[in-house]
C-alpha positions as CSV (number, residue, x, y, z in Angstrom):
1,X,46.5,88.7,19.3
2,X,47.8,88.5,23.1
3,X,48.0,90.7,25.5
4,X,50.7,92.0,27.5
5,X,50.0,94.3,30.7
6,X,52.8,96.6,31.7
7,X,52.6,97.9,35.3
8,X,54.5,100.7,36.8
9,X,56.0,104.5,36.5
10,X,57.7,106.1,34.0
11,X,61.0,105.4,33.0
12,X,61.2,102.0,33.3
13,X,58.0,101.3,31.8
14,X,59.0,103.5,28.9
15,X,61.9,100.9,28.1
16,X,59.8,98.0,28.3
17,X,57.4,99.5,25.7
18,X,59.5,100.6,23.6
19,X,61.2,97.1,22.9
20,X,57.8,95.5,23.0
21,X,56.1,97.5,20.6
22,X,58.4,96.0,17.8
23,X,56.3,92.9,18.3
24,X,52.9,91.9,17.2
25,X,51.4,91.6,20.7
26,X,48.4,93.9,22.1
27,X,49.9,96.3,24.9
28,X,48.6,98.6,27.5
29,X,50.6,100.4,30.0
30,X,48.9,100.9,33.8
31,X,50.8,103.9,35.2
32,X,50.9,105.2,38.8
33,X,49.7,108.0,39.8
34,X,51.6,109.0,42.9
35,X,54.4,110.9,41.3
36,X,54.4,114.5,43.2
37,X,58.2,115.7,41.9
38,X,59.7,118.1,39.4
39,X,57.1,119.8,36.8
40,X,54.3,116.9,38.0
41,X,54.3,119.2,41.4
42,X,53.5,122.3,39.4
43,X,51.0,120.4,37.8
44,X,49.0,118.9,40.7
45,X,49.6,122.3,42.5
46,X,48.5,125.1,39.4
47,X,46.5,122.9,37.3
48,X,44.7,120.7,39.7
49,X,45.6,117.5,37.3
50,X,46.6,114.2,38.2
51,X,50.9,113.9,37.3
52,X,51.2,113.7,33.7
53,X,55.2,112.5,33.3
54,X,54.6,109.1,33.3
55,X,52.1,108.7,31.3
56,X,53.7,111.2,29.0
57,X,56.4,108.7,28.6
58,X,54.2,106.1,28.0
59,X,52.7,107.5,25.2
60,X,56.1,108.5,23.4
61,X,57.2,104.4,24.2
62,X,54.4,103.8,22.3
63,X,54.2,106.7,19.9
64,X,54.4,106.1,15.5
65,X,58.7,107.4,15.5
66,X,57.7,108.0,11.5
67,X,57.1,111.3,9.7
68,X,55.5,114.2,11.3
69,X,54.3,111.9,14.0
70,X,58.1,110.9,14.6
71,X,58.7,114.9,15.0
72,X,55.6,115.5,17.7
73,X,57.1,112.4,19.5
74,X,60.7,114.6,20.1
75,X,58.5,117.6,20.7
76,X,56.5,115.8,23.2
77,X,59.9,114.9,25.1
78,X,61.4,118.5,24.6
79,X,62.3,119.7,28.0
80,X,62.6,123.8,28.4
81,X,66.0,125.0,30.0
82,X,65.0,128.6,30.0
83,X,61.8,130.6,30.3
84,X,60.3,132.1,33.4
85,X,57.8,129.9,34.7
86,X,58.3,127.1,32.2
87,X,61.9,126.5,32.7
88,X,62.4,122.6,33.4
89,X,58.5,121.8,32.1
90,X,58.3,119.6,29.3
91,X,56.0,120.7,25.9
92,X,54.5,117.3,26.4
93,X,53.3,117.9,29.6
94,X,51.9,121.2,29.4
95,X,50.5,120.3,25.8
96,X,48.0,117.5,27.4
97,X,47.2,119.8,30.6
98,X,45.6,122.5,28.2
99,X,44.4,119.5,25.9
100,X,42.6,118.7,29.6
101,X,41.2,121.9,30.2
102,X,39.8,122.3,26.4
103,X,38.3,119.2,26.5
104,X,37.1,119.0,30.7
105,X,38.5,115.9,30.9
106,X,41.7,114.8,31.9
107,X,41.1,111.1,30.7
108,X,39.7,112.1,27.7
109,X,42.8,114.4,27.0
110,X,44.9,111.3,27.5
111,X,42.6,109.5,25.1
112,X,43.2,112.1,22.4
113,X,46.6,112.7,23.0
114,X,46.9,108.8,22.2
115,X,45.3,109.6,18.8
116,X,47.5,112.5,17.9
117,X,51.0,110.2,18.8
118,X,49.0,107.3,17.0
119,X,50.0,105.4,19.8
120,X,50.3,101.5,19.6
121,X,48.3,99.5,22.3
122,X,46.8,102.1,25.4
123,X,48.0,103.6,28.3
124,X,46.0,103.6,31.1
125,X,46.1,105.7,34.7
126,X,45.8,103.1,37.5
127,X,43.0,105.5,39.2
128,X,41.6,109.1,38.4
129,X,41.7,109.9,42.8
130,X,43.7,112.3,43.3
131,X,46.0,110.8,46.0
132,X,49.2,111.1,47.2
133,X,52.0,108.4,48.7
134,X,52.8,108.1,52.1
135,X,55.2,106.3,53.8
136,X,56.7,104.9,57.3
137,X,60.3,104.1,58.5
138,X,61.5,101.9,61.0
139,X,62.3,104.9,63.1
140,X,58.7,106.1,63.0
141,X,59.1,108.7,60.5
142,X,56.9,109.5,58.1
143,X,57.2,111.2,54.7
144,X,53.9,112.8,53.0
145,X,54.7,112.7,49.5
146,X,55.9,110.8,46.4
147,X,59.4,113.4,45.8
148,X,60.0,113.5,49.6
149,X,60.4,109.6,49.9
150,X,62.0,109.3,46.3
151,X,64.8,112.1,47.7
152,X,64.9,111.8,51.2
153,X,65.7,114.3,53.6
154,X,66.4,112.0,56.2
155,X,69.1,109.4,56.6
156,X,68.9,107.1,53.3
157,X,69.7,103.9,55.1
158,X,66.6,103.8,57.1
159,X,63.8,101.2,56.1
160,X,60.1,101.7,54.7
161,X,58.4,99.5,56.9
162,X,55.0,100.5,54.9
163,X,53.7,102.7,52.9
164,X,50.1,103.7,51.7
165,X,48.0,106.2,49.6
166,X,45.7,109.2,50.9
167,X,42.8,109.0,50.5
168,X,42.3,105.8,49.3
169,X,42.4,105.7,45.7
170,X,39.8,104.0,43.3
171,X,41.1,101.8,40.6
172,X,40.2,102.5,37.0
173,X,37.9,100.4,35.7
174,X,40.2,100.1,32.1
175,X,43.2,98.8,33.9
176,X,41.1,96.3,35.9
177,X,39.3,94.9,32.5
178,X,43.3,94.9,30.9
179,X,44.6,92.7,33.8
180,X,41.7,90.5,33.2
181,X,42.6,90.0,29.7
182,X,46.5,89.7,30.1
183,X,48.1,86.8,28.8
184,X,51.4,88.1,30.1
185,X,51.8,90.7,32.9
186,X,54.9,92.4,33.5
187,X,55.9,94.8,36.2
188,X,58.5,96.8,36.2
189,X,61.4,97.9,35.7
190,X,61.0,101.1,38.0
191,X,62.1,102.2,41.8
192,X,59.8,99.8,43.9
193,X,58.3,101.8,46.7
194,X,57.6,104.9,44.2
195,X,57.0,103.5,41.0
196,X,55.9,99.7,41.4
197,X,54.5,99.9,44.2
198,X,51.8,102.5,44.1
199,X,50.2,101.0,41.9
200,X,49.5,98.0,44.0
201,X,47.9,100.4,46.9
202,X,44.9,101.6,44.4
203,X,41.7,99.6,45.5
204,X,41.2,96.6,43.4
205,X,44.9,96.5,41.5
206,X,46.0,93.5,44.1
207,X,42.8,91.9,44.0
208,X,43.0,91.7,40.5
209,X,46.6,90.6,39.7
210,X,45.6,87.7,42.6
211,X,42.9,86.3,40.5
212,X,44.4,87.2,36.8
213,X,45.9,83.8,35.3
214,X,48.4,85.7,33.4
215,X,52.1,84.8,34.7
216,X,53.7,87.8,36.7
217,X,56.5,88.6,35.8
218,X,59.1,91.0,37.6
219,X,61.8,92.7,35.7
220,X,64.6,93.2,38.6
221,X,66.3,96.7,39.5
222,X,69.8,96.8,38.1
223,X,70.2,98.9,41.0
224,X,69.5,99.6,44.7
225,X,68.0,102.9,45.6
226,X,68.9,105.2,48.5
227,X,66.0,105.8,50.4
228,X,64.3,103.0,49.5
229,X,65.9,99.4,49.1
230,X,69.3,100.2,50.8
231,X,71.0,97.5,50.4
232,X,68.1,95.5,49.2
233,X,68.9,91.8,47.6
234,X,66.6,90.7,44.5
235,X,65.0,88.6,47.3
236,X,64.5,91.5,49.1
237,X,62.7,93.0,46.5
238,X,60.5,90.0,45.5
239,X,59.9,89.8,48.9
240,X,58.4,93.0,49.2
241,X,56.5,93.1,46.3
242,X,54.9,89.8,46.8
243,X,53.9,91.4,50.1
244,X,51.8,93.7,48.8
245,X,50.4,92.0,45.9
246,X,49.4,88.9,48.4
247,X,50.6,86.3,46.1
248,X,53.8,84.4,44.6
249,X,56.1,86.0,41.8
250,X,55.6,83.2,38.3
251,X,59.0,84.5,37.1
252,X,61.5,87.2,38.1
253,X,64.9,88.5,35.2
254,X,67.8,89.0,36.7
255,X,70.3,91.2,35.3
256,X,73.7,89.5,34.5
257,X,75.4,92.1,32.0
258,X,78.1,94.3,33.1
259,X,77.2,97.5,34.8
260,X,80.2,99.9,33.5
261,X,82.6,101.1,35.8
262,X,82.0,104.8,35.3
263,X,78.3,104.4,36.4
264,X,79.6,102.5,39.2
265,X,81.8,105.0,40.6
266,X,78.8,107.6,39.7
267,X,76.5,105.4,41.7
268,X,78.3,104.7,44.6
269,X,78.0,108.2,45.6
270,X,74.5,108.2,46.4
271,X,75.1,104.7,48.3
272,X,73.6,102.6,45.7
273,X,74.8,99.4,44.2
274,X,74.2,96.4,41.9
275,X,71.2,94.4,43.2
276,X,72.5,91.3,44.1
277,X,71.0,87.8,43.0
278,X,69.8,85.6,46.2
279,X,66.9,83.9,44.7
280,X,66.5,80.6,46.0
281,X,65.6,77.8,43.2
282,X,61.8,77.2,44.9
283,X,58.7,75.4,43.7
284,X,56.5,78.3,41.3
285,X,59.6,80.6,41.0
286,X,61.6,81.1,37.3
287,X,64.4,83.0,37.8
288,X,65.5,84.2,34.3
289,X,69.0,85.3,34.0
290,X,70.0,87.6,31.5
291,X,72.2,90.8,29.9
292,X,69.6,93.4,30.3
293,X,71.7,96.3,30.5
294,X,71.9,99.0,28.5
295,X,75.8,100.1,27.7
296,X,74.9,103.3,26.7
297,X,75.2,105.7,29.8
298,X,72.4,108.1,30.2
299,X,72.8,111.9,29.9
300,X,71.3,114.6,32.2
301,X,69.6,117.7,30.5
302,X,70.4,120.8,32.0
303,X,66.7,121.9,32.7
304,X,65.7,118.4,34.9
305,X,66.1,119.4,38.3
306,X,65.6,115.7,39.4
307,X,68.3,112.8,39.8
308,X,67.6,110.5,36.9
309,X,69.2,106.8,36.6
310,X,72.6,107.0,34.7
311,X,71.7,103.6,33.6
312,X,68.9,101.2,32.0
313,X,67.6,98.3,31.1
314,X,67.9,98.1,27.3
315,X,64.4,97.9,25.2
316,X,65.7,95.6,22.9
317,X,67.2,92.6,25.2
318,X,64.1,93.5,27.6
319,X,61.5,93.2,25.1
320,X,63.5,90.0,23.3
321,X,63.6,88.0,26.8
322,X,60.0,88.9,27.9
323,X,58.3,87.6,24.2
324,X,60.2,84.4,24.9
325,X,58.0,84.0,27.9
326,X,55.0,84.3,25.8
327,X,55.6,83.1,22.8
């Protein structure tokens, strides 16, 4: 059976699983660590855990949807909209920080927690140091966390000119070994410079990917991001994340479905627009296009305190286009 290597956050990563998993392929999910916003705060400030959102979502992607398992999967995504002190938590995170503190282990929490969703393939933290994301702008500014550069304070147009992780974090030996064995390796979809992109800055994660002789693909952002790719182009974007990977892109999708109007207009607000397609036809670059888009407009719960994405890729034409790469 092959392997296919998922790299990156949350969301995004949770719609790539959950298309792929229809498929008879072997898949593990490296997830970044960085994430410092919404309940993940509470729980790197009260609990002393690493964030536990994204790899939360990871596990529901990959989670049996049947029976009582199918039930514990919307439990694990319930999010609380009242309750002192719980109010915008999710039961899935709080459930595998007291699974952590039961069992002393955070990893072996996730490992169990796995077990209990019955969880197809594994998801994998990209490093146990507890780290967080730093960043510099053009200007000479510098954010501390993971939330402050995902929602600036400061004026959105500005460019990252790096960023970097304190202290330096240690990769985990599992996602090392599942790079190794990757037949396919995709990263993204996910906000580059939050999501993606951490991942990269854990010791050994570049390295790795260098050497692997998996092709990397990169899903593109339907999207550009305020506060972080401001009016970014997809070759912006590749640019970047070849950058930091020290190494050429194999193949790159490109969105070409139609982004509705009313997330648009929604959109626009915050400054952000459809990434644009500049790739240049090279030597060593594919550039797949494609309708990746989901329709469906995303709603906000009235507990999340964070700005989510009002659109998505969609699992199923995701997960159809990257198989064809393997298959």
């Amino acid at each position: 059976m092959k392997n296919i290597v998922c790299i990156g956050g949350g969301t995004g990563t949770f719609v790539a699983l959950r298309g792929l998993k229809q498929y008879p392929y072997r898949l593990s999910a490296i997830v970044s660590m960085a994430d410092s916003g919404g309940s993940n705060k509470r729980i790197r400030d009260e609990f002393g855990l690493l964030p536990t959102s994204d790899l939360r979502q990871c596990l529901v992607a990959l989670s049996d949807e049947s029976g009582g398992v199918g039930l514990l999967r919307k439990l694990f995504m319930y999010r609380f909209e009242k309750g002192q002190g719980i109010s915008g938590m999710t039961f899935g995170n709080l459930f595998m920080a007291a699974l952590s503190d039961i069992l002393g282990s955070q990893a072996e929490a996730i490992r169990q927690t796995s077990k209990v969703l019955r969880i197809k393939g594994s998801v994998i933290p990209v490093t146990f140091t507890d780290a967080n994301l730093h960043a510099q702008y053009e200007n000479g500014h510098q954010a501390s966390e993971e939330h402050l550069i995902d929602m600036p304070e400061h004026d959105g147009k500005l460019k990252i000119k790096r960023i970097w992780l304190q202290p330096k974090a240690k990769a985990n030996p599992e996602a090392l070994s599942a790079i190794a064995q990757a037949d396919l390796i995709v990263l993204g979809p996910g906000d580059l410079f939050t999501s993606l992109l951490p991942n990269l800055l854990v010791d050994g994660i570049a390295q790795a990917l260098k050497i692997a002789k998996a092709p990397k693909v990169y899903v593109g952002n339907l999207m550009t991001k305020w506060g972080q790719t401001y009016n970014f182009t997809a070759a912006d974007h590749v640019r970047t994340l070849e950058q930091y990977i020290g190494r050429s892109i194999d193949v790159v999708l490109v969105n070409t479905g139609v982004i509705p109007k009313k997330a648009l207009d929604f959109y626009a607000k915050y400054h952000e627009q459809p990434v644009v397609n500049d790739l240049p036809s090279k030597k060593g670059l594919r550039v797949v296009k494609a309708d990746l888009v989901n329709s469906k407009l995303i709603a906000k719960t009235k507990a999340d305190a964070l700005v989510r994405s009002l659109i998505r890729h969609d699992s199923d034409k995701l997960a159809k286009t990257l198989v064809a790469l393997i298959s």
